[in-house]
N, C-alpha and C positions, 0 to 999 in steps of 0.2 A: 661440613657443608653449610653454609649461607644459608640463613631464613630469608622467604621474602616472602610475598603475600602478592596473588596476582589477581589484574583486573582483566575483566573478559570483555572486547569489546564485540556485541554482533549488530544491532539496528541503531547503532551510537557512534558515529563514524567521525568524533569531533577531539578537542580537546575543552575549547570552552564547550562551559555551562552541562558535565555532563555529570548528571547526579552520583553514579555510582561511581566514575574515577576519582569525584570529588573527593566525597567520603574515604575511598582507598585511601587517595593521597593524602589526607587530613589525618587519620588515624595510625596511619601502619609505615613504617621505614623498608625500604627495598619492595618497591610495588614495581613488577615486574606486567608489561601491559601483553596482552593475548588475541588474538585471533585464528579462529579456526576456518578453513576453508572447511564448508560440513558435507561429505561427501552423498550423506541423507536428504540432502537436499538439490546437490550437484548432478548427482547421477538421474534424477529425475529429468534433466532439463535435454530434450529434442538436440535444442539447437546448439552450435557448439560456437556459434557466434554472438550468443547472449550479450549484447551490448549493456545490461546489468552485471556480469559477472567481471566485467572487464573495469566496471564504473568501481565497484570495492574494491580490483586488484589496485587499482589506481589510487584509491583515499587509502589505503594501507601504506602504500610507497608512501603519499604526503604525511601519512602521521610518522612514518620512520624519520621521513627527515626533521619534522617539527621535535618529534624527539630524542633527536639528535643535541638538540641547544640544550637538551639536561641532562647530556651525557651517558643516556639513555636509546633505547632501541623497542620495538614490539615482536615476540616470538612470533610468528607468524607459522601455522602448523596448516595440514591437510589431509583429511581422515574425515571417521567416523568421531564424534566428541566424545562416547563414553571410552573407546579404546585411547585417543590420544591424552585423556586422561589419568586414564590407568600409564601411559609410557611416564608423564608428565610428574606421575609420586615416584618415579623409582629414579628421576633424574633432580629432583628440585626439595628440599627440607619447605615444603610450601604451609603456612600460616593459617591463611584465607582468602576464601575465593571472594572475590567483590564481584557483582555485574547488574545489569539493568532489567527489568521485567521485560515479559514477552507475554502476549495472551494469545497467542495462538496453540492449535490444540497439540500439535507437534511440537512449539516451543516449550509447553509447561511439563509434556510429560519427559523430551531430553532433561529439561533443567532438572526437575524429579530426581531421575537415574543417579545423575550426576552429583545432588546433594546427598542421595543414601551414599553413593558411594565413599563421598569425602567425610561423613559421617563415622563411617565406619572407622578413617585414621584419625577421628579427632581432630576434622578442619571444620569450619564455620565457610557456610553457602551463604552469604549477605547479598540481598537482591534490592534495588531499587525501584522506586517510581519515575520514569523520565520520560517516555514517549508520548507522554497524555501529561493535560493540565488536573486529571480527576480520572480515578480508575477504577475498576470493578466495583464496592460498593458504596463508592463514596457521595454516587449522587441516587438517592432513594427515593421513592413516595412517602407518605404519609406512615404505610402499613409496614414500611422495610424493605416493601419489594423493588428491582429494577425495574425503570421505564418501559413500555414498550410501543409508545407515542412520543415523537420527536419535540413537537410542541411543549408539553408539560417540562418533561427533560432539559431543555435548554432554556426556560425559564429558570432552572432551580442554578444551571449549569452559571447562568451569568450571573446571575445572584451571588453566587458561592464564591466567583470572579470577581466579581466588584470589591468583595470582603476581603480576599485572600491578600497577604501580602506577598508576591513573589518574589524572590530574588535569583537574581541571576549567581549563579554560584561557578566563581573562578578561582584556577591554583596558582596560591600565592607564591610569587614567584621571589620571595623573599627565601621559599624551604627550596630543597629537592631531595624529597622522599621518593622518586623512580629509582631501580635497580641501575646500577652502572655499570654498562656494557658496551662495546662493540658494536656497530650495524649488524641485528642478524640479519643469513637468508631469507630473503621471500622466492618461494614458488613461482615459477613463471608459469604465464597461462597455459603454454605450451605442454609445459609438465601435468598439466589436469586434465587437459584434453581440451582446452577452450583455444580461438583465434582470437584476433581483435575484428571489433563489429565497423562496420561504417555508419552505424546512426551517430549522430548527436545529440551529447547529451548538454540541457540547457546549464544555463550556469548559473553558480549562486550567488543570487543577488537580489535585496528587498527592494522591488520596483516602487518606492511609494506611490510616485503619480500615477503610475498605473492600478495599484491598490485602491488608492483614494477615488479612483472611477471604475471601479469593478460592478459595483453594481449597477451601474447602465448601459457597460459595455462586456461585462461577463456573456452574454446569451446570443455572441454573435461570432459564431467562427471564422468571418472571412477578414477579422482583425485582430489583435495582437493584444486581448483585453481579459489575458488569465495572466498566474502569476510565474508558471513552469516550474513550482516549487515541489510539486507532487513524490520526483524521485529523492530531492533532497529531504523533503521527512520521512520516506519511505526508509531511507537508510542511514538518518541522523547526523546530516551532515549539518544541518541547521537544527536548532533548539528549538523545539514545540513554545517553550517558556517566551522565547524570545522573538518569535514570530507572531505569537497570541497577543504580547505586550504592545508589540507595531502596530493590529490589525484593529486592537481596541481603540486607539487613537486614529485611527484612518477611517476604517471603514466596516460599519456591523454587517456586511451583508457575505464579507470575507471572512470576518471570524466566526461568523455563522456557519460557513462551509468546516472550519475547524471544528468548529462543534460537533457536527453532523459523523464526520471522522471517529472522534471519541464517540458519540452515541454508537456508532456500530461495531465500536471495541468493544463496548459494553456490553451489546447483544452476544456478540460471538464469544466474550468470558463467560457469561450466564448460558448459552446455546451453542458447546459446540458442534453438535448436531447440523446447526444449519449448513456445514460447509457439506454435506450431499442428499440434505431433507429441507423439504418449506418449513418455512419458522411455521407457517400456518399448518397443519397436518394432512386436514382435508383438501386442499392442494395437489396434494401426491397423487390423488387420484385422476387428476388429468390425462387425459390420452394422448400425450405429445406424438406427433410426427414422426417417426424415426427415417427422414428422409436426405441420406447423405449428401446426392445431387444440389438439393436446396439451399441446402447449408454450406456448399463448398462455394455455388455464386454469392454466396451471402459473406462467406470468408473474404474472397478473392473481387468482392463488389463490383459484379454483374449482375445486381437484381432487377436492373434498368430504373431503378427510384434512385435520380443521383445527388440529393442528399445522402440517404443512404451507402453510396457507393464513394463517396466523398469521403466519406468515414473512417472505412474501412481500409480504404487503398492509404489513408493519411497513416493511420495505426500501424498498416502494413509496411508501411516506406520508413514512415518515423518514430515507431516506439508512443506515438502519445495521437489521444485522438480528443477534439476541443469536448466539453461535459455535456453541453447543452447534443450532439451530435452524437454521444455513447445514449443517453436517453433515448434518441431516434431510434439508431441502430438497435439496440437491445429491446425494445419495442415490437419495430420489426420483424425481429426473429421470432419474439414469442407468441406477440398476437396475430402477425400477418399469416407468417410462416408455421405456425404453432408447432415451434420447434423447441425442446427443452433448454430451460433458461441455465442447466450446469453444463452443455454444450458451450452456449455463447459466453458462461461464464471463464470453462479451461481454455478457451483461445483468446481471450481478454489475459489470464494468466501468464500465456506463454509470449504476449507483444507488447505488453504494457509496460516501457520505464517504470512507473510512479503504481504498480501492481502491489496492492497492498491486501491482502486474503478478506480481513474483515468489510473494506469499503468496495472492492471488487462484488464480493458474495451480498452486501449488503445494497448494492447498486440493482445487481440483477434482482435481487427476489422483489425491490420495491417494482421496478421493469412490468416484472411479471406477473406481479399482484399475488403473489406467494407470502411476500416478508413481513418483518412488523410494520404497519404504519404505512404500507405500501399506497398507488396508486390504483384506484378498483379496478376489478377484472373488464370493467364495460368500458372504461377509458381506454379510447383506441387511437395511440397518435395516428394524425393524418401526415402521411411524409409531404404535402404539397404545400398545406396551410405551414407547415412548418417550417418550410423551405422558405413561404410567401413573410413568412416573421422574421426569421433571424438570417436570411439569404438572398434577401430580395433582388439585390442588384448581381447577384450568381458568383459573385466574386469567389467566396471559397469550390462552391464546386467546381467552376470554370479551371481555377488552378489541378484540383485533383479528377475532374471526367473534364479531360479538355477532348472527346469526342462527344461528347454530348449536344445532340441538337442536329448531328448526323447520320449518314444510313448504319457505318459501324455499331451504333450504340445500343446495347440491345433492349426491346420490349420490358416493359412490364411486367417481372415473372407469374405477379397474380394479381386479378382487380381487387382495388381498394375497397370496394363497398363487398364485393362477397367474401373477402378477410376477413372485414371487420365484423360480420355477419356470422360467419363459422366461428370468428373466434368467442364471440360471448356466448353462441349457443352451445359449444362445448364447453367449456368455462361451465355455464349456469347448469348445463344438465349434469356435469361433475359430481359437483359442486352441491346439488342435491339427490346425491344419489347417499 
C-alpha cells in the first residue's frame, strides 16, 4: 500500500495561500487533498435548500478540477468525521494528517477526537493558523490576559500588523507532491438530502473602489457600498492574508471590520460559553419575553417599523442583510420586543450566507448589551432616527416594503417611547437584583 499523507480541507476552500496545504505540500510526497461533508453539522440544518451547502458542493467540484492540472483529485467523503476516519486507516497506509485551525467549540473538540485517534496508529495531527491574521493568544494585555475591549485590542492588533512580515504562501508549481489519481466521486446534493437553492451567491472579487469608499458609504443600505465578501471568508475561499494586505492600503475603516471579526474569534476561543450564556453573567437574569407571535412578525417583517422590516424580508429573500440594518433589527428584537437575543441569534444562523458563529454570537450580545464591550443596556436604537440617517430618501426599504405608506402595511407592533421605557427598566431592575 502507497504512503501518502492527507490534507483536510474544511473553512479553507482555496488552493492559493492556504497555510496548511502549503505546508503538506512543502513537506510530504503523495498529499492526497480531503473533505468531509460532516453529517454533525448537516443533519442539524432545517432547510434542505441551504444555499451555503450548495456554495461548498460547488467550490469542491472547482478544487476537483483545479486539481486536476496535478494530476491530482480531492477525496471527497460524507459521514460523521471520526467514523469516516476510522473507514479512511483501513483503506490508505496514511503518514499525516495536515489541516487548518478552527476555534469553534464543536470544531476543537471533533479535531480533539480525531487527533487521539490518529495518535493511537502513530500519525501526526499538524494543524495551522490560517483564518485569522492573529489567533488565540497572540494578541494579549500587559498581564497575559485576552482583551475584552475592542479599542485596546486592535490597537495592539495593528501594531503587531504593521511589524509582521506576511507572505502570501503559494505551491510551487515547479514540485507536485499531490497524490496521482483519477477524478474521484463527489456526492451529489441529492444524495445528502440537500436541493439547489435560488439565492445568490455574490462573487469573488476585491472591489477596490468600492473598498476605498467604504467608509463613507458602508452605513447606507439603499446602496451597493459593502464588500459581499462575508461568505467568501466564512469559507476560505479568499485569504484573510490577502484580503487584510488589500484593505491595509485602501481603507482603515474596512480592515477595521476585519479586526473586529478576529476580536470575536478570540472571545469565543477564550469563552466558549458564550454561544448559549452573556459574556456578562448577570445578564442572564433578564426576563426575556417568550412571546412567539412577536418574534414570528419580527422573522417575517411585519413589525410595521419598515426599516426593520426591510431587513428582514432582505435576509429572508437573499441570504444577507446590509450591517448597519442587522444592528437595527437585532436591537429591535431585544430592546423593543425584549425578546431573547439567542432567539434572533439561531435564525440569523439559519439565513445568513456569510453566518459565521463567533461574529454572529458576537453581533448579537454587543445588540443586546450582554457581550464584551457591548453597546449599554440604555442605548435604545430609535428605528425612525435611523431610517432618517442611513434611508433618508427610502430607497432601500421602498425596494424591500414596497407597500409601505399604504393601508396594507401594518401598524406599529409597539410604541417606540414605551419600548424603550420597558426596556431599560427591566434591564436595570435585572441588572440589580
Amino acid at each position: 500500500m502507497e504512503k501518502i499523507s492527507l490534507f483536510w480541507f474544511r473553512r479553507d476552500l482555496r488552493l492559493e495561500d492556504n497555510t496548511g496545504l502549503y505546508y503538506a505540500y512543502s513537506q510530504e510526497k503523495n498529499v492526497l487533498p480531503l473533505f468531509i461533508f460532516d453529517r454533525e453539522i448537516l443533519d442539524k440544518l432545517d432547510d434542505k435548500k441551504d444555499a451555503r451547502v450548495e456554495f461548498i458542493h460547488s467550490q469542491i467540484l472547482k478544487l476537483g478540477e483545479s486539481l486536476k492540472e496535478f494530476g491530482s483529485s480531492i477525496l471527497v467523503k460524507y459521514g460523521k468525521p471520526i467514523e469516516i476516519y476510522r473507514e479512511l486507516l483501513g483503506e490508505y497506509d496514511i503518514q499525516n494528517v495536515y489541516t487548518n485551525r478552527d476555534y469553534e467549540p464543536y470544531a476543537k473538540e471533533r479535531d480533539q477526537a480525531i487527533k487521539d485517534l490518529l495518535k493511537e496508529k502513530g500519525i501526526q495531527f499538524l494543524d495551522f493558523k490560517d483564518q485569522v491574521i492573529f489567533e488565540k493568544e497572540e494578541i494579549v494585555n500587559g498581564s497575559g490576559e485576552f482583551y475584552k475591549v475592542f479599542t485596546p485590542y486592535s490597537k495592539v492588533w495593528l501594531e503587531k500588523f504593521s511589524k509582521a512580515s506576511i507572505q502570501l504562501l503559494n505551491l510551487d508549481p515547479k514540485k507536485n507532491n499531490f497524490y496521482q489519481t483519477s477524478p474521484l466521486p463527489v456526492p451529489a446534493l441529492e444524495e445528502m438530502g440537500f436541493e439547489k437553492s435560488d439565492i445568490q451567491i455574490p462573487p469573488l472579487e476585491i472591489d477596490k473602489p468600492l473598498i476605498q469608499k467604504y467608509d463613507s458609504q458602508r452605513n447606507f443600505p439603499g446602496i451597493k457600498g459593502t464588500s459581499r465578501l462575508g461568505i467568501h471568508l466564512r469559507f476560505g475561499t479568499i485569504s484573510v492574508r490577502k484580503l487584510a494586505l488589500e484593505a491595509s492600503k485602501l481603507n482603515d475603516t474596512f480592515l477595521n471590520e476585519l479586526i473586529w471579526r478576529e476580536f470575536y474569534m478570540m472571545i469565543l476561543h477564550h469563552n466558549p460559553q458564550v454561544t448559549d450564556q452573556a459574556f456578562k453573567p448577570k445578564y442572564d437574569h433578564i426576563p426575556w419575553r417568550t412571546d412567539e407571535g412577536d418574534f414570528e412578525k419580527w422573522c417575517e417583517g411585519m413589525t410595521g417599523y419598515p426599516i426593520v422590516d426591510a431587513g428582514m424580508r432582505e435576509l429572508n429573500a437573499t441570504g444577507f442583510m446590509h450591517n448597519r440594518v442587522r444592528m437595527i433589527v437585532a436591537s429591535f428584537l431585544t430592546k423593543h420586543l425584549l425578546i431573547d437575543w439567542r432567539w434572533g441569534e439561531a435564525y440569523f444562523a439559519k439565513k445568513l450566507l456569510d453566518f459565521e458563529l463567533s461574529s454572529n454570537n458576537g453581533g448579537w450580545q454587543w445588540a443586546a448589551g450582554t457581550g464584551t464591550d457591548a453597546q449599554p443596556y440604555f442605548r435604545v436604537f430609535n428605528p425612525e432616527s435611523q431610517t432618517e440617517k442611513f434611508d433618508k430618501d427610502l430607497r432601500y426599504i421602498k425596494k424591500w416594503v414596497p407597500e409601505f405608506g399604504k393601508p396594507d402595511y401594518p401598524k406599529p407592533m409597539v410604541d417606540h417611547k414605551f419600548a424603550r421605557e420597558r426596556a431599560i427598566e427591566t434591564y436595570k431592575t435585572a441588572l440589580n437584583t
